[in-house]
Structures are given as structure tokens and as C-alpha cells.
N, C-alpha and C positions, 0 to 999 in steps of 0.2 A: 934597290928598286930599279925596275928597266925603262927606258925611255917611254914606254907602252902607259906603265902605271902611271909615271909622272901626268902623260898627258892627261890621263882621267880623272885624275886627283883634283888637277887645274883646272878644266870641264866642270865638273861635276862638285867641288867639297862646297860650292854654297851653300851647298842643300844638306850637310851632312847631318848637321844638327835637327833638322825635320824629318830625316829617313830615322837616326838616332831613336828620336822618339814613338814618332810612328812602329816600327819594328817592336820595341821592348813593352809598350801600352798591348800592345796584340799579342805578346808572347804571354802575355800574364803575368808580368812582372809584378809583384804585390808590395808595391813601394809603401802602401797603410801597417802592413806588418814588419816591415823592417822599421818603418818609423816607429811605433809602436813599441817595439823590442827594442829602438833606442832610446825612446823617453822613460821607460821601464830601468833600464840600468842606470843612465843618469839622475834618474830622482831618489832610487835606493841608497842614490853613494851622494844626492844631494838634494832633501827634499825641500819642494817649494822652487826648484829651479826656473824662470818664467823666461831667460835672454836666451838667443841660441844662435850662435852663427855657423853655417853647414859651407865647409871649406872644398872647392871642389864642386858644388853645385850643380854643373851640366846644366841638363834645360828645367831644371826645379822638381823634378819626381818626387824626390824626396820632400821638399823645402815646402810643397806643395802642402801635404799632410801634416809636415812638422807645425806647422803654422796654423795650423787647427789643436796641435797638442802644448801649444809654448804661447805666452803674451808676447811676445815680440821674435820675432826673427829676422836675420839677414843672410846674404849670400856671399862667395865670394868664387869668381870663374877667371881663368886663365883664357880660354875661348873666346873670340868677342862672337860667335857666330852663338856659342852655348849658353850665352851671356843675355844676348840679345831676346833666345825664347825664352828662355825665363823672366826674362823682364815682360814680356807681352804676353806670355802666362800667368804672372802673378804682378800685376801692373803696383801693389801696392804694396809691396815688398822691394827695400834697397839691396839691390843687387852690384857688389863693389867689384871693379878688374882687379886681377892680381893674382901671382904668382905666390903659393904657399910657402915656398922656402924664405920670402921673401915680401910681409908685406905688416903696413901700419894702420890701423884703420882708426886709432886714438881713441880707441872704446874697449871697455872690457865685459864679458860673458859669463852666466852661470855654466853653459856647455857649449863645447866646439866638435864638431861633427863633420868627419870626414868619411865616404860611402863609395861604396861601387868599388871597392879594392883601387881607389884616386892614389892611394897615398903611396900605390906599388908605381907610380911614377919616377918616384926619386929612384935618383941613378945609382944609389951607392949610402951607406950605411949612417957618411957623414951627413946628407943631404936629410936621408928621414931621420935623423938626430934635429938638424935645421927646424925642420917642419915640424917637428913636436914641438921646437924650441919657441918656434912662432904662436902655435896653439897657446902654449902656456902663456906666453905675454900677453893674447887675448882672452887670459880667464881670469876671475877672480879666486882669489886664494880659496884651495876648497872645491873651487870650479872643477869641471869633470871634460874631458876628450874622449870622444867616443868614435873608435875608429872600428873600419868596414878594413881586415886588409887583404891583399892579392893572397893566392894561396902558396902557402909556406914554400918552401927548397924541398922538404921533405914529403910533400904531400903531395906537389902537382903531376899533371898525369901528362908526361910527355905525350905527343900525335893527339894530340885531343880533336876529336871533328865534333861540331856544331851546326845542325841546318835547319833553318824552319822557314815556312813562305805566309806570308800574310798579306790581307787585302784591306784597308778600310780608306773608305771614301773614295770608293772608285780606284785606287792607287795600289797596284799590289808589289811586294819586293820581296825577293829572295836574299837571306840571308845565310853566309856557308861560312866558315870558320875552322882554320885549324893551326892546332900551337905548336910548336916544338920547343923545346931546352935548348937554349943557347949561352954555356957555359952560369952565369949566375940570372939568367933574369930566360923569363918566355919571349918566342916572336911570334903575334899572331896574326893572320894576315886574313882579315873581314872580307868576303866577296860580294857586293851587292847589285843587285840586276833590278834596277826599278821602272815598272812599266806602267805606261797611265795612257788613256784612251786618245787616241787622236796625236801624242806625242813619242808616240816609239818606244823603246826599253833601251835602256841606257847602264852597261855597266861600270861600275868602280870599285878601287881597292882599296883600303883603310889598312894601315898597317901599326900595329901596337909592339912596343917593346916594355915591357913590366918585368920588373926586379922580383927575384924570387929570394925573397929575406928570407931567414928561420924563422921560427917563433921565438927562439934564446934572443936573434938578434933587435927584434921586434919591443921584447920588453926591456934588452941594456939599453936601446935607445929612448923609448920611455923614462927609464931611469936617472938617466945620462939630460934631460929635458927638464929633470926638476918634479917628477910623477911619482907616485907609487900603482901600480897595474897590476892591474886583474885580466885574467884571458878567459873569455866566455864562451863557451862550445856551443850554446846552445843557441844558435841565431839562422833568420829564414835565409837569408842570402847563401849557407852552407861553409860559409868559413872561418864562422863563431867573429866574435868582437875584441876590441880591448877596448877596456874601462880604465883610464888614469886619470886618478885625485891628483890637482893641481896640491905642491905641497903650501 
């Protein structure tokens, strides 16, 4: 990262989590059918599921609709910035800090749900073994994990470019995107140019580093967590599911 980016980062990441949302609401994200598609596999492999905690959360997209499909839900965000909206988005919804490889919340769950390819975070094969391992200690035996994950080793499209521009509420911001293969995992480097009236346009960089697992290595770790897993092709987000019965 060049001294350039660092400054804009500094400048500009308070906001990140409000451009975040802003941009993906306007793109048409259809956060109701991904939810949807997950409360569908989780109740096939556990019916009557009503607990749900969505690991990863961001600013509540998801958490948002789940919470209309489940009796109870909760959150849980690494972010305090991604933390924060979703807390003033869903005021009545507990929304926990914390690091998925890595957290206790002393409650257990019919389903644990991690989305948005969150779980292509983990650095390394042991980490997402970690983070299923966490999942499963927050389920009940039976309990189900329903994971969104980055796109496989074998499937991602190196140079990928991404551009869309969107306006709402007076606010418009360009969003440019493009990945490259960097030995096991993508880098992708977010450009966003946000302009709003009477305050200028302002740009900044967001830079993503995500692990590109297999699929093999996806469900030994499943495995390896105490699961039996099912790999689901057919989901809206475009890079199918996994479904693991806590054993």
C-alpha cells in the first residue's frame, strides 16, 4: 500500500461502513433471497430451527431479513465501525464484538451463519478449521452452519474488474474493483470516489486480501470441526453454500 492510500484510508475509513452499505442497497443486492436460501437449507437439515447467530454480520443485510425468518437472532462483528450500523439499524438485535476464529458468547444456536464469502478471511486452512471449530461450539448438537464461501482456488477469475455508480440520497459514489491471484488467496483493491453536494468528492482505497480455499479443502475442514457437509450449488449469491450438521 503507498503512502497515498494509507492517507485516504486515515481521511476517509470512518465512513466506510456507510459507503459499504449505501453502494450494495443500490446495486441490488437481494440480501431477502440469500436469506431465504439460507433458512431453506438450515431447516431441511433441522426442522423447527428458531436461534440463529450470523457470524460476520457487517452492517446487518442479512441479520436484517433473518430476523424476520428466525425467533431470535444475534450478531457477531469484528468491525466496530460494521458493528456500530447494525446496531442503529437493528436497535433490537444483540450485536456481539468479535473475532470468529476466536470468540465465547456462552450460548448455543440451532444455526450459525456466516455470508458475504466472511469466512474467505481466514489466512490459512488451520484458521478456517478454527472458525468452524468456533461455529460448532456455538451449536447445538444437530445445529446446522451455513456458510456463504469466497470463490474456490479453482474457480476464481483472475483480473476480474467490477464497476457500478450509484446515487441515493443525494450521495453518489463510484465503485471500481479489480482482483488478481496472489499465490493462494485474491487481492482486491475497492476504488471509491464519493461525492455529495456542497462537500466535494473524496476518493479512497479499501484493499481485500481473501484466501482462495478449494472446495476439497472447504469440506476436510468441516470435517476436521466435528460436521458432516453438504455443498449446495444452487444459491443467489453465485458460489452455492455449505450446509454442516453439527455432529
Amino acid at each position: 500500500m503507498t503512502a497515498a492510500r494509507e492517507t485516504e484510508r486515515t481521511t476517509y475509513g470512518g465512513n466506510l461502513a456507510q459507503v459499504y452499505d449505501l453502494v450494495h442497497r443500490a446495486r441490488g443486492k437481494d440480501y431477502r433471497a440469500e436469506a431465504e436460501s439460507v433458512a431453506a437449507a438450515a431447516r431441511e437439515r433441522r426442522p423447527g430451527a428458531g436461534r440463529l447467530l450470523d457470524v460476520a454480520c457487517g452492517t446487518g443485510g442479512h441479520l436484517r431479513h433473518l430476523a424476520e425468518l428466525f425467533d431470535h437472532v444475534e450478531g457477531l462483528e469484528l468491525s466496530e465501525a460494521m458493528a456500530a450500523a447494525a446496531r442503529a439499524g437493528l436497535p433490537a438485535v444483540t450485536i456481539h464484538p468479535g473475532d470468529m476464529r476466536a470468540f465465547d458468547l456462552g450460548a448455543t444456536f440451532d444455526v450459525v451463519t456466516c455470508m458475504f464469502g466472511s469466512i474467505g478471511y481466514m489466512a490459512s486452512t488451520a484458521e478456517l478449521t478454527q472458525a468452524l471449530r468456533m461455529f460448532a461450539r456455538h451449536l447445538e448438537p444437530g445445529g446446522v452452519a451455513v456458510v456463504d464461501p469466497w470463490w474456490f482456488y479453482e474457480t476464481f477469475r483472475d483480473g476480474h474488474v467490477s464497476a457500478d455508480v450509484v446515487t441515493v440520497d443525494g450521495v453518489t459514489v463510484s465503485r471500481v474493483s479489480h482482483s488478481a491471484r496472489r499465490g493462494r488467496a485474491s487481492h482486491m483493491d475497492v476504488h471509491f470516489v464519493v461525492a455529495e453536494p456542497g462537500a466535494g468528492a473524496r476518493h479512497f482505497v479499501d484493499t481485500h486480501v481473501i484466501s482462495l480455499f478449494s472446495r476439497a479443502e472447504y469440506e476436510r475442514a468441516f470435517r476436521e470441526a466435528g460436521f458432516t457437509v453438504d455443498y449446495l450449488t444452487e444459491a443467489p449469491s453465485g458460489r452455492g453454500l455449505f450446509a454442516g450438521v453439527r455432529a
